[in-house]
KEVEX-104578 format. One record per atom (N, C-alpha, C): residue number from 1; atom name; x, y negated, z. Coordinates in nm, 2 decimals. Layout:
BEGIN
(rec NUM CA (X Y Z))
...
end
This chain:
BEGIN
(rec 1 N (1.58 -1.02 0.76))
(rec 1 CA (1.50 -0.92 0.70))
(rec 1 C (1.49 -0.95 0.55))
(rec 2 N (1.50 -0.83 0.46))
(rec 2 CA (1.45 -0.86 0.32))
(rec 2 C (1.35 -0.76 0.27))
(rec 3 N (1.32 -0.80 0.17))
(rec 3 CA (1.19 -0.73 0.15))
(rec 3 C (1.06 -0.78 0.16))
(rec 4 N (1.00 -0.76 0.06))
(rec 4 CA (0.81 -0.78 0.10))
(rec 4 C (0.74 -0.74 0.06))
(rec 5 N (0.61 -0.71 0.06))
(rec 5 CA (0.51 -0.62 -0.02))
(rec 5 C (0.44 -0.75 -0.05))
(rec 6 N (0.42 -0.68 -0.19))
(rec 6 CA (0.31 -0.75 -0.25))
(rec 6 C (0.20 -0.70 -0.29))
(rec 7 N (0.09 -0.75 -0.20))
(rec 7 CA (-0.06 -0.68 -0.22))
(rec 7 C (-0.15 -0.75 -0.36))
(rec 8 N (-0.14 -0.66 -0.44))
(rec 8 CA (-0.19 -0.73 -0.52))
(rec 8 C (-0.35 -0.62 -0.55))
(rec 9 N (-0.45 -0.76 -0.58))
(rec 9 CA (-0.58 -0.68 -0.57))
(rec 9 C (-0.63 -0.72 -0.69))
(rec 10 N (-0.74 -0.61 -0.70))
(rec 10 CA (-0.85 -0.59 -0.87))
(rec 10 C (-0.91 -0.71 -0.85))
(rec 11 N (-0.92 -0.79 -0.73))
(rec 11 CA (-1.03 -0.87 -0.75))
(rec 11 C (-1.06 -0.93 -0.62))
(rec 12 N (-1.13 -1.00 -0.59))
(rec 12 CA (-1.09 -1.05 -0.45))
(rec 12 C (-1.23 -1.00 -0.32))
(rec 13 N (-1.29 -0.86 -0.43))
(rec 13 CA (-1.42 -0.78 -0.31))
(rec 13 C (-1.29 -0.72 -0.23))
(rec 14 N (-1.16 -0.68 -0.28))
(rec 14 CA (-1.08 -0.60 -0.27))
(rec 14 C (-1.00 -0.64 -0.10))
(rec 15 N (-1.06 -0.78 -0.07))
(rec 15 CA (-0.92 -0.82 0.00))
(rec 15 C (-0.99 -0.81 0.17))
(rec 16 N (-1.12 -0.78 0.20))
(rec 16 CA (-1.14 -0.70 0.35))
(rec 16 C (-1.04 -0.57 0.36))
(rec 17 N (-1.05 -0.52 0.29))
(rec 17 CA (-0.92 -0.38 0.26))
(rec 17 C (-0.81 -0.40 0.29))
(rec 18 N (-0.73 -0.52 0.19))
(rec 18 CA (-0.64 -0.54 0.18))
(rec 18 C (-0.57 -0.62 0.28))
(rec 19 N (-0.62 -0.68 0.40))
(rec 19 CA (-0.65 -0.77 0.52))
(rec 19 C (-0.61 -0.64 0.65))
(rec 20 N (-0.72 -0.55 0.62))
(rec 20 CA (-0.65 -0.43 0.68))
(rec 20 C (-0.51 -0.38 0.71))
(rec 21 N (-0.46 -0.35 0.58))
(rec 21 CA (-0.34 -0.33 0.52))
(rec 21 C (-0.27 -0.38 0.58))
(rec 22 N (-0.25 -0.56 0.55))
(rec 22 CA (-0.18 -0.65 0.59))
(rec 22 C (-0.14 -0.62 0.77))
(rec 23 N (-0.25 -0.57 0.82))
(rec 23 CA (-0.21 -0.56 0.98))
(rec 23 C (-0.16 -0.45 0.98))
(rec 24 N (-0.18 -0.33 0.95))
(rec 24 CA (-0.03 -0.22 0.96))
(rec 24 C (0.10 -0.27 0.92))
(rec 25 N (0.13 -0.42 0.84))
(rec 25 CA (0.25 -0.39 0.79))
(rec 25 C (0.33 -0.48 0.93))
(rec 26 N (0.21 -0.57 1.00))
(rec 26 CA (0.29 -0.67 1.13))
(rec 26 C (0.39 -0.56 1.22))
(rec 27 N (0.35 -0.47 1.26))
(rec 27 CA (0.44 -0.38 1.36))
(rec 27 C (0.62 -0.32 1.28))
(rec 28 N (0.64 -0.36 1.15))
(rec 28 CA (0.73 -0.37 1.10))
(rec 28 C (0.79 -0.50 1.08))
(rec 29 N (0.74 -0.59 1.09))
(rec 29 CA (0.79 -0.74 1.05))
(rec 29 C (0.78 -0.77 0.93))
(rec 30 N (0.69 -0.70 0.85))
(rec 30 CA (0.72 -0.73 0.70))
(rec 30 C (0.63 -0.85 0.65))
(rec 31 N (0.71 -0.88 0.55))
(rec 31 CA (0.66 -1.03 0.50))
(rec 31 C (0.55 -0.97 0.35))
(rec 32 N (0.43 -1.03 0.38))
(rec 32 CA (0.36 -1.00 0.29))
(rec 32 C (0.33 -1.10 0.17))
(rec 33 N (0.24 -1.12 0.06))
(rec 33 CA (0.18 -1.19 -0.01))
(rec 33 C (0.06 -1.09 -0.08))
(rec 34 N (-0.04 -1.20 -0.07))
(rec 34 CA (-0.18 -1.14 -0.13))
(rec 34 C (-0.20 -1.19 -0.29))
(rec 35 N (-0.22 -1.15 -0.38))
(rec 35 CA (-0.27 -1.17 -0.50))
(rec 35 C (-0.36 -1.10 -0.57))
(rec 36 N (-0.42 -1.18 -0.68))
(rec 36 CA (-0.52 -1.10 -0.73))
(rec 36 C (-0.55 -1.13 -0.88))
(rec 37 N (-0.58 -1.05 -0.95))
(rec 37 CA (-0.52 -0.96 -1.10))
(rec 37 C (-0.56 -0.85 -1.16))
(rec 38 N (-0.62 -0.88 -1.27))
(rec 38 CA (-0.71 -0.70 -1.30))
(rec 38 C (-0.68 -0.70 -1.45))
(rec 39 N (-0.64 -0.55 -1.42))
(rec 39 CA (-0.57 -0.54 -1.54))
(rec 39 C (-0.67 -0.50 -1.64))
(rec 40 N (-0.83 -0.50 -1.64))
(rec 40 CA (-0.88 -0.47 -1.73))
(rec 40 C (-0.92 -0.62 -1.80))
(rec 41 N (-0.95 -0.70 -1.69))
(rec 41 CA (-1.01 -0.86 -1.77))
(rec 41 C (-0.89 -0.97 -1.80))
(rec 42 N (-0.76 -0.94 -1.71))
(rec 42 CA (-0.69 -1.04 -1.68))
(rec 42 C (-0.51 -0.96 -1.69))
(rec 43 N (-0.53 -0.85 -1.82))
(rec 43 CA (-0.39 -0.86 -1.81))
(rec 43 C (-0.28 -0.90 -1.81))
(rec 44 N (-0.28 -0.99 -1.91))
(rec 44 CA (-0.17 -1.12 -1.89))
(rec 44 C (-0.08 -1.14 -1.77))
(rec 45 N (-0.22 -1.19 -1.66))
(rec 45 CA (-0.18 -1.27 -1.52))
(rec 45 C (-0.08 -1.15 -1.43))
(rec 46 N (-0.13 -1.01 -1.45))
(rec 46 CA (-0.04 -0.92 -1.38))
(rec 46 C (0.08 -0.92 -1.44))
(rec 47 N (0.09 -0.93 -1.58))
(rec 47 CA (0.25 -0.92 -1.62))
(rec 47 C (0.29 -1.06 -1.61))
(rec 48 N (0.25 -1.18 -1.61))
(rec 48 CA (0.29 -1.31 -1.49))
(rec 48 C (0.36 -1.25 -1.34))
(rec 49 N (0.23 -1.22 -1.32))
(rec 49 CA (0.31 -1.19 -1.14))
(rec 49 C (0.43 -1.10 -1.12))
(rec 50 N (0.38 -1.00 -1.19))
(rec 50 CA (0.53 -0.93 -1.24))
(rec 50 C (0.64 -1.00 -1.26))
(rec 51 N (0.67 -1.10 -1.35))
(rec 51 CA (0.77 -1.14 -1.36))
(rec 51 C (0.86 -1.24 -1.27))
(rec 52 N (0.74 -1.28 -1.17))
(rec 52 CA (0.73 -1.38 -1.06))
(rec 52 C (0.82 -1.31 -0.97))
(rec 53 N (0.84 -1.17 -0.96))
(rec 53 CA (0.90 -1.10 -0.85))
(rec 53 C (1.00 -1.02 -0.89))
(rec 54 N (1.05 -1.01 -1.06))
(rec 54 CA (1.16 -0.93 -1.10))
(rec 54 C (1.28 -0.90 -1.03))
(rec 55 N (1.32 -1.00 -0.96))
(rec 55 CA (1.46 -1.03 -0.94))
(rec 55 C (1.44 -1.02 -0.71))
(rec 56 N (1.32 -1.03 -0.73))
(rec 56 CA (1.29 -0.99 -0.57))
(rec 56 C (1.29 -0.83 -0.56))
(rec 57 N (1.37 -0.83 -0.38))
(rec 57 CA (1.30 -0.66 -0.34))
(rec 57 C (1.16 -0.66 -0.28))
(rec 58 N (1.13 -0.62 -0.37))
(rec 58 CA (0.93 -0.61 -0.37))
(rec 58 C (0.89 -0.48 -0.37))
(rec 59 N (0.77 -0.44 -0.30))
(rec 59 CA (0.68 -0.31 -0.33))
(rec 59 C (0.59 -0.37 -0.34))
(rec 60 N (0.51 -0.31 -0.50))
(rec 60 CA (0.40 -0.34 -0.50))
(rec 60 C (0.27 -0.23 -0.40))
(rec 61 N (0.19 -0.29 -0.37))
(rec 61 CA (0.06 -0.18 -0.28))
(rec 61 C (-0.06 -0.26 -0.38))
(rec 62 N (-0.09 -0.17 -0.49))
(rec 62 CA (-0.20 -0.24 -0.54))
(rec 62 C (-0.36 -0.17 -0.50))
(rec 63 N (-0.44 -0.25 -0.48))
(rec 63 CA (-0.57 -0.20 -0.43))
(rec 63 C (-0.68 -0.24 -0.50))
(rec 64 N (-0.73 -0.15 -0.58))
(rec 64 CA (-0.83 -0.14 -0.71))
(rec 64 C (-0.97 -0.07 -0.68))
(rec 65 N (-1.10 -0.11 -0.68))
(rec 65 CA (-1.16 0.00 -0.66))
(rec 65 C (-1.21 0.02 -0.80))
(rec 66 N (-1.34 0.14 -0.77))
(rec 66 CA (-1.41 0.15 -0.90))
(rec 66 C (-1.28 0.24 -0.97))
(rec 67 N (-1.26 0.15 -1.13))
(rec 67 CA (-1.17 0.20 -1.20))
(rec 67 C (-1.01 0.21 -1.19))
(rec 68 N (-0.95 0.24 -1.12))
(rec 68 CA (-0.80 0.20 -1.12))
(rec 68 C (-0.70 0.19 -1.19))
(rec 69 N (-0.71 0.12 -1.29))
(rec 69 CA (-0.62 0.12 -1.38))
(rec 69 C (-0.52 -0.02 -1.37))
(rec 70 N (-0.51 -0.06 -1.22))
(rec 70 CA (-0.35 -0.20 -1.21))
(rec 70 C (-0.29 -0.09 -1.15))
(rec 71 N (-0.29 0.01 -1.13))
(rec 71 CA (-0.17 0.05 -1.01))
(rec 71 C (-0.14 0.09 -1.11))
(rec 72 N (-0.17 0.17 -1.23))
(rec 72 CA (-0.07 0.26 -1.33))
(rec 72 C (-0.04 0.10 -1.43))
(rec 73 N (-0.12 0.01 -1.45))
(rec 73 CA (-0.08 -0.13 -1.55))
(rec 73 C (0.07 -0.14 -1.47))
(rec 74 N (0.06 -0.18 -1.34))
(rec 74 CA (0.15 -0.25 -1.29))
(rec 74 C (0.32 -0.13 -1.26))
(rec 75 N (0.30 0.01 -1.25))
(rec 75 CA (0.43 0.10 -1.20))
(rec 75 C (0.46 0.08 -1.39))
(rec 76 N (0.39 0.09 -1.50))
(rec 76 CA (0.44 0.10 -1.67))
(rec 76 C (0.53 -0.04 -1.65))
(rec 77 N (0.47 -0.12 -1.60))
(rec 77 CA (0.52 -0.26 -1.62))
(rec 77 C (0.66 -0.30 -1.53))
(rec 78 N (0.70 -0.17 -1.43))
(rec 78 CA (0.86 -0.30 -1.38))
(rec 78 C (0.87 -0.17 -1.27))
(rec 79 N (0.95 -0.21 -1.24))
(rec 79 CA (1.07 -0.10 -1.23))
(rec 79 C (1.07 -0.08 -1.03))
(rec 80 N (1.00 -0.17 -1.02))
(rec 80 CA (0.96 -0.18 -0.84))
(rec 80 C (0.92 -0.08 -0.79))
(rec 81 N (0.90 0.01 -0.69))
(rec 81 CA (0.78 0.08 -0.63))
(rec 81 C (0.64 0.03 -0.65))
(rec 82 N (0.57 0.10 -0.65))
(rec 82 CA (0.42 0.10 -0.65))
(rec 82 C (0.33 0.19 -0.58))
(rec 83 N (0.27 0.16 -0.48))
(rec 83 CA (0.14 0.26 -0.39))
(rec 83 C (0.01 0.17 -0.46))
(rec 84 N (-0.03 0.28 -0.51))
(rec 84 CA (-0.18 0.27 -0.50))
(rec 84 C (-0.24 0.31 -0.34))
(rec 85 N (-0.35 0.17 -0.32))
(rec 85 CA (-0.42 0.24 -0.21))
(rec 85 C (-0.57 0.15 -0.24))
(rec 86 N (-0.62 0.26 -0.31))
(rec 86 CA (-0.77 0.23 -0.39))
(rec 86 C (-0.89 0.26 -0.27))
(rec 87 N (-0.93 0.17 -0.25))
(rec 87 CA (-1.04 0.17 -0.14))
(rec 87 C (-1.13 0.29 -0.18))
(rec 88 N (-1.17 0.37 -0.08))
(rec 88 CA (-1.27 0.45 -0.13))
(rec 88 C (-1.44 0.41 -0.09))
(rec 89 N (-1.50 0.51 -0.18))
(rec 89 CA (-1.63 0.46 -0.18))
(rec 89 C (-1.70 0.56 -0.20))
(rec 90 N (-1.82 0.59 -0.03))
(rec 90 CA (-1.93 0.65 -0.10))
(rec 90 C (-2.02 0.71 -0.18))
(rec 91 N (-2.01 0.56 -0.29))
(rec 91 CA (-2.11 0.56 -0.39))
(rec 91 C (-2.07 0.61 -0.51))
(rec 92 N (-1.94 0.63 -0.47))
(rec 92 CA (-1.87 0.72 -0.64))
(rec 92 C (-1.83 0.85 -0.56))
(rec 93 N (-1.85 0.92 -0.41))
(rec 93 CA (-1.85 1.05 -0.43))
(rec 93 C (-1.70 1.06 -0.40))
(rec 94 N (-1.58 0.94 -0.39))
(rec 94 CA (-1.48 0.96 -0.38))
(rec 94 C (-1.41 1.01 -0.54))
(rec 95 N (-1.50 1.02 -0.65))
(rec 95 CA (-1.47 1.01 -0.82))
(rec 95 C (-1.38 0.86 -0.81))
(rec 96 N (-1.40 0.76 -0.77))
(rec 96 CA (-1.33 0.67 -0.80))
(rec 96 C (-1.21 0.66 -0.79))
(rec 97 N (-1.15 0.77 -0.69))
(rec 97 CA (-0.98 0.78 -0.65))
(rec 97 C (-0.92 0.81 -0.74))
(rec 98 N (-0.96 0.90 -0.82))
(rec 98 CA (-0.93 1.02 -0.92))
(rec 98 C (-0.85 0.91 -1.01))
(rec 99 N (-0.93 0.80 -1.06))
(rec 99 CA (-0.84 0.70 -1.16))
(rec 99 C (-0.70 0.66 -1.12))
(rec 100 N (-0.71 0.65 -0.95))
(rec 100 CA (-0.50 0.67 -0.89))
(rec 100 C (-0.44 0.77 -0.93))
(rec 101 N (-0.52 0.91 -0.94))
(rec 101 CA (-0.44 1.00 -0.95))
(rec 101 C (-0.38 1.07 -1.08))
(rec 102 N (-0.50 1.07 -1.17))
(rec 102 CA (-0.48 1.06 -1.31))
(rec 102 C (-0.39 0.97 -1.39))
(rec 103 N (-0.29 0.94 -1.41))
(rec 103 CA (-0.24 0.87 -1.44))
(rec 103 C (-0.12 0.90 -1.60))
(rec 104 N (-0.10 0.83 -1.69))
(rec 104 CA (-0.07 0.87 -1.79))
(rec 104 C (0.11 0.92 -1.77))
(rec 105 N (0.15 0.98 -1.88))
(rec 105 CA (0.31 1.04 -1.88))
(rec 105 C (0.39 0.87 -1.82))
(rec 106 N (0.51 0.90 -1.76))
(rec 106 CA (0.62 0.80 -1.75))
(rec 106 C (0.56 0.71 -1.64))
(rec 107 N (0.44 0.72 -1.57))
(rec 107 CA (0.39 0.62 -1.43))
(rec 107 C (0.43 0.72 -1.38))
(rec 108 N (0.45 0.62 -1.24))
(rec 108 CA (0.48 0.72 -1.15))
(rec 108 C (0.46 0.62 -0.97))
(rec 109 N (0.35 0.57 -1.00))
(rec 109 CA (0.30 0.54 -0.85))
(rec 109 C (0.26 0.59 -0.77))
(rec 110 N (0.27 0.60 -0.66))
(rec 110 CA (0.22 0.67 -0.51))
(rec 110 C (0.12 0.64 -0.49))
(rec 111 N (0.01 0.76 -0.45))
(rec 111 CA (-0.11 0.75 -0.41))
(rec 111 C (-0.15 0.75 -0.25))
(rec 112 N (-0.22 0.65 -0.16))
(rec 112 CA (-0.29 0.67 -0.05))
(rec 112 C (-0.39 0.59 0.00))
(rec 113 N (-0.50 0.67 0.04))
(rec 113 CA (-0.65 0.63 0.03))
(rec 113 C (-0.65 0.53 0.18))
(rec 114 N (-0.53 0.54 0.25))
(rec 114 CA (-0.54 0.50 0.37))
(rec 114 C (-0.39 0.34 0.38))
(rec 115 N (-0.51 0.25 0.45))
(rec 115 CA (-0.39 0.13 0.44))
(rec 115 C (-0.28 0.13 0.57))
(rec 116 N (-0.30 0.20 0.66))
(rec 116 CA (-0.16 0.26 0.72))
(rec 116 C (-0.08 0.32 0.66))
(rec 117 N (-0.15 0.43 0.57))
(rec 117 CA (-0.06 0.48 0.51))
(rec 117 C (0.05 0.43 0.37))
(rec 118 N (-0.01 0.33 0.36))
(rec 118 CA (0.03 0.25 0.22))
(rec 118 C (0.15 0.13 0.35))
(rec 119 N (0.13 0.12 0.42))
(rec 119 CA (0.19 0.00 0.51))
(rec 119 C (0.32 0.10 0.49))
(rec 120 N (0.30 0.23 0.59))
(rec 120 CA (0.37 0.30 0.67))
(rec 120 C (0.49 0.37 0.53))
(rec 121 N (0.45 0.41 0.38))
(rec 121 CA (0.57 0.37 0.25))
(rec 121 C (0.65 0.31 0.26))
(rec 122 N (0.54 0.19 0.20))
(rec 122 CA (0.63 0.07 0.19))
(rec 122 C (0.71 0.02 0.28))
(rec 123 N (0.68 0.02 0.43))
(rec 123 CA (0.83 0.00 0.55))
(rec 123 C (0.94 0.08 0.50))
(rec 124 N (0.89 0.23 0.46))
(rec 124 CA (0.98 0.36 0.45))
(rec 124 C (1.12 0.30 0.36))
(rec 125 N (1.04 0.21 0.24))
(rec 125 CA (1.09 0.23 0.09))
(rec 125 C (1.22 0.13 0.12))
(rec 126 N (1.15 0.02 0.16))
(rec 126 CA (1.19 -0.11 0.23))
(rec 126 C (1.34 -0.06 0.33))
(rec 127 N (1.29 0.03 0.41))
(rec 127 CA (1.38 0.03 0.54))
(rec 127 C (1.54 0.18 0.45))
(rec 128 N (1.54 0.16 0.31))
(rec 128 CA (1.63 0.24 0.29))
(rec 128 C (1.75 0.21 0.31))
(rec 129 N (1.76 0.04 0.28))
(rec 129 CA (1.90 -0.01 0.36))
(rec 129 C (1.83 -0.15 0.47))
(rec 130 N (1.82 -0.12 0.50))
(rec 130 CA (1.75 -0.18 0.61))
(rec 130 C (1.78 -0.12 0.75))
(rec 131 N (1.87 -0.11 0.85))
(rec 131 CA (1.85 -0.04 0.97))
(rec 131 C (1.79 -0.09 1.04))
(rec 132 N (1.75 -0.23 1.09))
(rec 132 CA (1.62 -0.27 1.19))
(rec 132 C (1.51 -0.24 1.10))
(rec 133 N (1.47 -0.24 1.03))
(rec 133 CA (1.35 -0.21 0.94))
(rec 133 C (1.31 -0.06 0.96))
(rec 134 N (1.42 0.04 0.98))
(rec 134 CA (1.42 0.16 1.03))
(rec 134 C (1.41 0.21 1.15))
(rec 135 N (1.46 0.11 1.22))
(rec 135 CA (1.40 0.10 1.38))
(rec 135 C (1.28 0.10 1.45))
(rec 136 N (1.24 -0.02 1.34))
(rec 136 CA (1.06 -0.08 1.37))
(rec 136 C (1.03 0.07 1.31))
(rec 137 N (1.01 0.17 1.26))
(rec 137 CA (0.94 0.27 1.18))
(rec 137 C (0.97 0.37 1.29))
(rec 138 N (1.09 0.38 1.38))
(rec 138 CA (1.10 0.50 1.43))
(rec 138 C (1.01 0.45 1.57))
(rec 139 N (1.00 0.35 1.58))
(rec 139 CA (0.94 0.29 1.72))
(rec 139 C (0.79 0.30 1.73))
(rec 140 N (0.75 0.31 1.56))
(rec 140 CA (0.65 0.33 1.53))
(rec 140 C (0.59 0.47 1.50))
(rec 141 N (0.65 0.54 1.50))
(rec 141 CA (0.60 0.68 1.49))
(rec 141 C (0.61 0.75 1.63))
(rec 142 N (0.70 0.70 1.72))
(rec 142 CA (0.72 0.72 1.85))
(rec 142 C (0.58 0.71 1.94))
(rec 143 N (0.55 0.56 1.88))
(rec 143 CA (0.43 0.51 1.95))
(rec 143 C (0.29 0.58 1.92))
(rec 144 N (0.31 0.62 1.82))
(rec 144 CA (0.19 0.75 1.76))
(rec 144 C (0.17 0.85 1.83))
(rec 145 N (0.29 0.90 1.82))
(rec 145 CA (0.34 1.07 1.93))
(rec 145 C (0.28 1.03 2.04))
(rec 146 N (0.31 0.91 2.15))
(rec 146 CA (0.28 0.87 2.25))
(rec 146 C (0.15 0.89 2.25))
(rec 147 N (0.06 0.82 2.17))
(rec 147 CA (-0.09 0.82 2.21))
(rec 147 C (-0.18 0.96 2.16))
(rec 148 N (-0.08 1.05 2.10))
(rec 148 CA (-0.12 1.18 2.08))
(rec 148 C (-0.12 1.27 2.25))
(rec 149 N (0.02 1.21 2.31))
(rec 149 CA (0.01 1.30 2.42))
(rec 149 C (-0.07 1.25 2.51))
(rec 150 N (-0.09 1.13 2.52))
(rec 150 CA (-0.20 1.08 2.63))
(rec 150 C (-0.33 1.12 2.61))
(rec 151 N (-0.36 1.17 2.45))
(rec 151 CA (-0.52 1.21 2.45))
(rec 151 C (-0.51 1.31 2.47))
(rec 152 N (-0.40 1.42 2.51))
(rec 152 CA (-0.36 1.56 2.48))
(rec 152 C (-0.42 1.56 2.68))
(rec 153 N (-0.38 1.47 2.77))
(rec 153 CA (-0.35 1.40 2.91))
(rec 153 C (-0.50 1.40 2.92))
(rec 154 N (-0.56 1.31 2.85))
(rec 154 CA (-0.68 1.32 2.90))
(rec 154 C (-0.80 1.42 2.89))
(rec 155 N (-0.80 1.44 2.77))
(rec 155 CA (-0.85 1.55 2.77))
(rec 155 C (-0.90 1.70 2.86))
(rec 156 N (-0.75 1.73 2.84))
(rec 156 CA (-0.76 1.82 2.99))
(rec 156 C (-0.78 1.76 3.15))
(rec 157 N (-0.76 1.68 3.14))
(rec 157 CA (-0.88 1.65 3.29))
(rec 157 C (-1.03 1.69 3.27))
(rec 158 N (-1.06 1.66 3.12))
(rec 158 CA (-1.23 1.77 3.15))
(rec 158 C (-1.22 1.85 3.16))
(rec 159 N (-1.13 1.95 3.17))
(rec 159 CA (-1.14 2.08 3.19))
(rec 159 C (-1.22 2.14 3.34))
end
């Protein structure tokens, strides 16, 4: 297998989230690493880790709350994929996403509020030359369908 995602967080309130994440990506086999990096106090260290992975096949999944500004630091900065998947919150009304989506000319990272969904890319992106990596994804969507039609199964027995 090649490939790995790199979860890289604003900060380390960030990593119950990002722990999440980490377990959608097991049903693909994918090899993870966790780091942590904010591009507003600590930009340096992201364009460090950046360079740490130049020559690797990497996706970044960066997870920022509040202000998001590593997922757009980090897609300006290297040439990788990049998913934002900015925890949401409450207490900002869901305003706080908006800084993934706003994002300036020439970024171009992927937005999802949900860490299956950020897993379920990154396999995508990963499994373009990858055929067992494509496998694990169709087995996995399979297994979705499945538990759609069993609640579809149970259901109607209350009828």
């Amino acid at each position: 297998m090649n490939g790995k995602v790199i979860i890289l967080m604003g900060s380390e309130r960030d990593l119950e989230f990002s722990k999440k994440l980490s377990e959608y990506l097991k049903p693909f086999k994918l090899n993870f690493e966790f780091r942590v990096a904010s591009a507003h106090k600590t930009p340096g260290k992201v364009l460090d880790i950046l360079k740490q992975y130049e020559k690797d096949k990497v996706v970044y999944v960066t997870v920022a709350g509040k202000s998001n500004a590593l997922s757009a630091f980090v897609d300006a900065n290297t040439t990788k994929p990049v998913i934002a998947c900015p925890p949401y919150s409450e207490k900002f009304g869901g305003a706080d996403v908006v800084s993934s989506l706003r994002v300036p000319s020439g970024v171009g990272s992927l937005v999802t509020i949900e860490p299956e969904g950020a897993a379920i890319a990154a396999a995508k992106i990963l499994a373009v030359d990858d055929k067992e990596l494509e496998k694990r994804i169709s087995l996995y969507q399979q297994s979705k369908k499945k538990e759609l039609e069993m609640a579809d199964e149970s259901v109607r027995k209350l009828e």
